[in-house]
C-alpha angles and dihedrals in degrees: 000000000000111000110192092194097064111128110232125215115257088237087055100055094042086055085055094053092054101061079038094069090035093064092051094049093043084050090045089049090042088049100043087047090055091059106046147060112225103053097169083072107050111104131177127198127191118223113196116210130179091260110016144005131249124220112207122200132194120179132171119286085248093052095052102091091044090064094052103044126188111343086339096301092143104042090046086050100050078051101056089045083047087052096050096040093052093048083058087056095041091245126111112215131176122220111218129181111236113204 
């Protein structure tokens, strides 16, 4: 039987946490990937905080305008999916534009 009010270790939920912000980071790749033209290039790094993360993207000069997008359409768009994803996982994250 399922008991939802079960308490849960510290380590555990920080493990948790961990996959947590790897899934974000692995959707934000498959979805960056998906945009531009050089993929060997695209790199993501993950800054903890105390209270979010922070996804950090770098892309090839040429790509760049691709990732935004018009008037910023794209990158406000994979935010606000990023967003979504991370209240499902109980996280907040911030997804920055590295040049």
């Amino acid at each position: 039987m399922f008991n939802i009010f079960k308490k849960t270790d510290a380590p555990k939920e920080t493990v948790e946490n961990n996959v947590a912000s790897e899934v974000l980071a692995d959707l934000l790749k498959l979805i960056v990937l998906q945009l531009v033209d050089n993929p060997d290039d695209v790199e993501i790094r993950e800054v903890a905080g105390d209270r979010t993360t922070v996804l950090e993207i770098k892309v090839n000069d040429e790509d760049m305008g691709k990732v935004i997008g018009k008037k910023g359409r794209i990158i406000k768009s994979i935010r606000v999916l990023l967003r979504a994803a991370a209240v499902h996982n109980g996280k907040s994250v911030s997804v920055e534009l590295v040049g």
